[in-house]
C-alpha positions as CSV (number, residue, x, y, z in Angstrom):
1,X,81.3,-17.0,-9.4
2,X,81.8,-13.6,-10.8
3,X,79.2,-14.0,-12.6
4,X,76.6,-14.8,-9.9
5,X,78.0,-12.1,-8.2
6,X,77.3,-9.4,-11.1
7,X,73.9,-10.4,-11.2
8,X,73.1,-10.4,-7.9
9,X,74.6,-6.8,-7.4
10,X,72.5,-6.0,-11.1
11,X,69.0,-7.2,-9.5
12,X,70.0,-5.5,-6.3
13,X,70.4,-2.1,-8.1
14,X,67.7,-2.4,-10.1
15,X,65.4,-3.2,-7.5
16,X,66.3,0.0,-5.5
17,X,65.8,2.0,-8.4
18,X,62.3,0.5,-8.8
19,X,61.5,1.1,-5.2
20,X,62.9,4.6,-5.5
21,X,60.9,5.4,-8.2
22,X,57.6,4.1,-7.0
23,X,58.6,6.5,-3.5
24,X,58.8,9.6,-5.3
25,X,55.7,8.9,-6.9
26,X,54.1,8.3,-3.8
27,X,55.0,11.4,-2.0
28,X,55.9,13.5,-5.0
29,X,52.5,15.9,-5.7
30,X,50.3,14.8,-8.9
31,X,48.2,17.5,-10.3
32,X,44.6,16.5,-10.6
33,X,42.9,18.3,-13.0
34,X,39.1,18.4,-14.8
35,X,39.0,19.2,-18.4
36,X,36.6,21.1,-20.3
37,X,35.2,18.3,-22.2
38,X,34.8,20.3,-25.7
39,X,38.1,22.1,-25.9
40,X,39.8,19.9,-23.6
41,X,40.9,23.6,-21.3
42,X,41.4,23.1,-18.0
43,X,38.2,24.1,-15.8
44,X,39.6,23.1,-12.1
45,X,43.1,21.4,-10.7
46,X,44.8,21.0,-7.1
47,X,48.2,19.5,-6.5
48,X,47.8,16.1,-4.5
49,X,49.9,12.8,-3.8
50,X,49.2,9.8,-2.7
51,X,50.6,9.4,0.9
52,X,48.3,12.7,1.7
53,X,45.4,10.4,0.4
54,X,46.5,7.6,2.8
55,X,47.1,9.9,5.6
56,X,43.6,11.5,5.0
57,X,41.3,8.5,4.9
58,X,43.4,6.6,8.1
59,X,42.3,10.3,9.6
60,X,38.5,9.9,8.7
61,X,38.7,6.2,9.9
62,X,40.4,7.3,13.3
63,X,37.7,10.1,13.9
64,X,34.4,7.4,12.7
65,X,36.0,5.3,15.0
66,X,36.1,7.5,18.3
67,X,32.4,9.1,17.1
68,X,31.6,5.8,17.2
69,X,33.1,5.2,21.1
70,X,31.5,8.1,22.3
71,X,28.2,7.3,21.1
72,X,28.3,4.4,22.4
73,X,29.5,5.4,25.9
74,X,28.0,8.6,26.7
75,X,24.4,8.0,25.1
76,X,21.5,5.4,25.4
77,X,21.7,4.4,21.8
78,X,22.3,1.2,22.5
79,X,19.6,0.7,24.5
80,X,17.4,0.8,20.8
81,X,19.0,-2.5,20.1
82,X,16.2,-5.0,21.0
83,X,17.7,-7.7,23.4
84,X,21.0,-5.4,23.9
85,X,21.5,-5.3,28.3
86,X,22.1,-1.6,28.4
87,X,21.6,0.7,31.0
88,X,18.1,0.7,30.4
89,X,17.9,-3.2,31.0
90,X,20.1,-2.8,34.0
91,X,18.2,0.0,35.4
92,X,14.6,-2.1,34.8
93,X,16.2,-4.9,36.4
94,X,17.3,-3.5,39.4
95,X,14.4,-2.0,39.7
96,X,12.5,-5.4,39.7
97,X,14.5,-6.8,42.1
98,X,14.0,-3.7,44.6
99,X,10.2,-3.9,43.8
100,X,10.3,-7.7,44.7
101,X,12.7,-7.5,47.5
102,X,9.9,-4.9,49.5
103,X,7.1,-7.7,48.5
104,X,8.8,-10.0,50.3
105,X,9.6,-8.0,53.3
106,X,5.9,-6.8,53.2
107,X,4.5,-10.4,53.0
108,X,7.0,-11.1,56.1
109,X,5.6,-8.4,57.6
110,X,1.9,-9.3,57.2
111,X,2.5,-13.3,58.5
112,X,3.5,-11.8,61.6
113,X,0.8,-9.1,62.0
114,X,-1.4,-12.0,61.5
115,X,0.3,-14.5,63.6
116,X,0.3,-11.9,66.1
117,X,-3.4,-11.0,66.1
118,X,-4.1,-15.1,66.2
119,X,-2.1,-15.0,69.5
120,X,-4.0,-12.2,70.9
121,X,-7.4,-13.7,70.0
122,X,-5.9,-16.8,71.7
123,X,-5.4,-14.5,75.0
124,X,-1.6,-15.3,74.4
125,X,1.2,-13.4,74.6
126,X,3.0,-11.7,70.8
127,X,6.0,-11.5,70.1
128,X,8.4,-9.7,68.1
129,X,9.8,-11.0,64.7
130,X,13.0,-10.1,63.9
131,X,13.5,-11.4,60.0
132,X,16.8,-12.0,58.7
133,X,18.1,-13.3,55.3
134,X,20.5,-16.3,55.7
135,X,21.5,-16.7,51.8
136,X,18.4,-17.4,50.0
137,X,16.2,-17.8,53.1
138,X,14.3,-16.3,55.8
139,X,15.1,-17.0,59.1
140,X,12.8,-15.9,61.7
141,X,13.9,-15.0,65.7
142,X,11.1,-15.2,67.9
143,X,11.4,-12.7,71.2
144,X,8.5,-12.9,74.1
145,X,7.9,-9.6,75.4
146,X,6.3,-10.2,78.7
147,X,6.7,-13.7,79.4
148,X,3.7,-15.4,81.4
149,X,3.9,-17.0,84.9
150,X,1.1,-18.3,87.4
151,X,0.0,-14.7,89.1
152,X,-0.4,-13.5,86.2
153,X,-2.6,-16.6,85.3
154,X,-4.3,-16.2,88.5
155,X,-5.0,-12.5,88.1
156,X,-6.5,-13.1,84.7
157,X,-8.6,-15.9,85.9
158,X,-10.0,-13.0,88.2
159,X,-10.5,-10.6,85.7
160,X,-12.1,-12.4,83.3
161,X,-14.8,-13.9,85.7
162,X,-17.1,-12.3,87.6
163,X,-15.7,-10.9,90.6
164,X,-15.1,-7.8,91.9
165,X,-12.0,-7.5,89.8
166,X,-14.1,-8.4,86.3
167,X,-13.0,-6.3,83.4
168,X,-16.6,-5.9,82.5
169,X,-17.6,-4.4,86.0
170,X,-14.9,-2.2,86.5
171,X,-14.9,-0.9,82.8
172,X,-18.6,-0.1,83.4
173,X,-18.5,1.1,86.5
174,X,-15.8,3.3,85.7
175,X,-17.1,4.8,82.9
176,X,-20.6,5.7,84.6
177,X,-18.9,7.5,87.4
178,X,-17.0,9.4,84.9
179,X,-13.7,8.0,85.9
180,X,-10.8,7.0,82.9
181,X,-7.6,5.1,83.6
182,X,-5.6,7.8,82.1
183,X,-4.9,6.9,78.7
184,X,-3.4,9.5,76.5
185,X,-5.9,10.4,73.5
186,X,-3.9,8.6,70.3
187,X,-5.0,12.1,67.9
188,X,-7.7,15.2,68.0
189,X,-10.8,14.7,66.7
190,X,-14.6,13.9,66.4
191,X,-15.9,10.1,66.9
192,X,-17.4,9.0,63.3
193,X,-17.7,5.1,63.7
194,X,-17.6,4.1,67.2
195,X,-17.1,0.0,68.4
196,X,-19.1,-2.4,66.8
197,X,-17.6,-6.4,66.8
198,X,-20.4,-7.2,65.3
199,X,-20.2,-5.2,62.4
200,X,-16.8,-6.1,62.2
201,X,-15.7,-2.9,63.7
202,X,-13.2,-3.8,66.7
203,X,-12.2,0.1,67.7
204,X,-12.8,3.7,66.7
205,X,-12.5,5.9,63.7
206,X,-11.4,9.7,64.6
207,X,-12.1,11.8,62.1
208,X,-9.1,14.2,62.5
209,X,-7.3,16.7,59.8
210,X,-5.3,15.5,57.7
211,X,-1.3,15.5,58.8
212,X,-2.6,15.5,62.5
213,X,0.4,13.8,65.4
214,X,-0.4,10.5,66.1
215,X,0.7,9.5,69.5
216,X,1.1,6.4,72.0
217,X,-1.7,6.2,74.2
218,X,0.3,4.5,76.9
219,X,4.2,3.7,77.5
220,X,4.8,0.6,76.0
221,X,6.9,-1.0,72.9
222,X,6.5,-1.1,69.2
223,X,5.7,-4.5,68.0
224,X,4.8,-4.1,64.3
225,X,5.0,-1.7,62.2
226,X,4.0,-2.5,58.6
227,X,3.2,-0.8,55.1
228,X,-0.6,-2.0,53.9
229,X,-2.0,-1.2,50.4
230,X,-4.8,-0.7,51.6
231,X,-4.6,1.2,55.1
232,X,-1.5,2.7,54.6
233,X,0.9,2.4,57.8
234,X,-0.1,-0.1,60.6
235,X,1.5,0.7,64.1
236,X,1.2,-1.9,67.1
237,X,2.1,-1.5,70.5
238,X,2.4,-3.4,73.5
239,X,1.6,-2.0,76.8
240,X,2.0,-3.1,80.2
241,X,-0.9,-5.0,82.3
242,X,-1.7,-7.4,78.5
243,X,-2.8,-4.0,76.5
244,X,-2.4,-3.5,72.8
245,X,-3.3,-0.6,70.7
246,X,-3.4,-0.1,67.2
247,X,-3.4,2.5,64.9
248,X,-4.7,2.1,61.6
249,X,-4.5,4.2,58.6
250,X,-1.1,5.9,59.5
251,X,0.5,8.7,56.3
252,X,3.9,8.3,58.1
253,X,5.7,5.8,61.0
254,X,8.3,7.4,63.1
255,X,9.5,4.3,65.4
256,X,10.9,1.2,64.1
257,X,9.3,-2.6,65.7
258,X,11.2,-2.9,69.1
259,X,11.5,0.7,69.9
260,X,10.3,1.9,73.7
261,X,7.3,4.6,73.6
262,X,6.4,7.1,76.1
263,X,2.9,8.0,76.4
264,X,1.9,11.2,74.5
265,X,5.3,10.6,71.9
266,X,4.5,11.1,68.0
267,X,4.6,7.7,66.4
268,X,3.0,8.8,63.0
269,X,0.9,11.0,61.2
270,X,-2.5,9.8,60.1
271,X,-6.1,11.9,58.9
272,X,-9.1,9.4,59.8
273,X,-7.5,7.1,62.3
274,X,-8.7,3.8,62.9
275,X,-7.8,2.9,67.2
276,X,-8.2,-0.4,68.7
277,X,-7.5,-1.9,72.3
278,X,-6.7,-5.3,72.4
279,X,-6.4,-6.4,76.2
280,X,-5.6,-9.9,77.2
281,X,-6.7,-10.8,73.5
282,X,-9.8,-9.7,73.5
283,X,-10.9,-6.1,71.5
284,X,-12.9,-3.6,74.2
285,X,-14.3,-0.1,73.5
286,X,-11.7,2.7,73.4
287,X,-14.6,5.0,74.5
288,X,-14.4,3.2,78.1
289,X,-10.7,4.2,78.4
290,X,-10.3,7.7,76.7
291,X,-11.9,10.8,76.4
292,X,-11.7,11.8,72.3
């Protein structure tokens, strides 16, 4: 037992010597030196150990490492990578779904301009589309604005016939005597193209500046008011008595679909302006109503 004992405490001792030993070797400072290699002089030496090595190149890694991070972080570099979703890709993406997000709303737009126009060619009255997503869908609300009943049947019965209440007559005979119903002029300027149905030409263009107030020719209520490629902004409105205009070619839209108009109120700016009259569904000559 002694025995085992002494040699335990012996491999113990030695042991901690060794470890001793290899601790002041690694923190004790070893001259590193170039020699001259004919005369074996000394040309250049620095005192170094090997801890300060250690401590160095765990330094160099650290600062790699956080050049690294902030690369990576504050700078599109990542973005070079092909197939890497950086901020470019996010920023493309987003940008697709905004671009296909108006496309949609446009086309929305445009199938109820064009419903609405069918109804007004059918003498019927529009209506107003209000389109709301429901998840991945469109669901559409459908409000009359002027509902119909029987007089107002029975009125336009008269007026579309031949009696003393014809649209026809009374337009005429209005105009020759040099009497207008008082519409408001929709924008300053000179008469270029004036109504031709048959040249598919269903108002009048007014050549006015550019940037000139647009206004409502009447009081009545926006019922579209939609972006075209190309005819820029397209503004509807409903008046009392079955009257529509439109104003084609529209720069800028001030009033939303649904809003109430006064006659004489801005509702865009256009240059050449494209004005049509829709009444009871059917497109007369502006020039019958207004002085331009």
């Amino acid at each position: 037992m002694p025995t085992k004992i002494t040699f335990l405490f012996t491999f113990v001792r030695n042991m901690c010597e060794k470890l001793k030993k290899w601790w002041r070797g690694f923190v004790d400072n070893q001259k590193l030196a170039i020699l001259d290699g004919d005369d074996g002089s000394t040309k250049w030496y620095m005192y170094i150990s090997p801890v300060h090595v250690v401590i160095g190149l765990l330094t160099l890694v650290l600062v790699i490492i956080t050049v690294v991070v902030l690369v990576v972080a504050y700078t599109p570099v990542m973005d070079t990578i092909p197939g890497y979703p950086g901020q470019r890709s996010r920023e493309t993406l987003m940008a697709g779904i905004t671009r296909l997000d108006s496309l949609e709303r446009e086309m929305t737009n445009l199938t109820v301009y064009s419903e609405n126009i069918d109804l007004i060619m059918q003498g019927k009255t529009p209506v107003v589309r209000d389109a709301t997503r429901v998840g991945d869908s469109i669901s559409v609300q459908d409000k009359t604005l002027i509902p119909r009943n029987a007089a107002d049947s029975a009125l336009r019965a008269r007026m579309e016939g031949d009696g003393p209440l014809s649209l026809a007559g009374s337009a005429a005979a209005g105009r020759s005597q040099g009497v207008e119903p008082g519409l408001v002029a929709p924008v300053r300027g000179l008469v270029q193209r004036q109504f031709s149905p048959v040249d598919g030409m269903y108002g009048v263009e007014i050549g006015a500046a550019n940037q000139s107030p647009v206004v409502a020719v009447k009081d009545g209520t926006v019922i579209l008011n939609v972006w075209t490629s190309g005819e820029g902004w397209l503004v509807q409105i409903q008046h009392a008595d079955n009257l529509v205009s439109i104003y084609r070619r529209l720069t800028e839209s001030s009033h939303a679909v649904g809003t109430r108009v006064k006659a004489g109120e801005s509702i865009g700016v256009a240059g050449p302006l494209v004005f049509e009259l829709w009444y009871d569904g059917t497109a007369v000559d502006p020039l019958n109503y207004i002085v331009f």
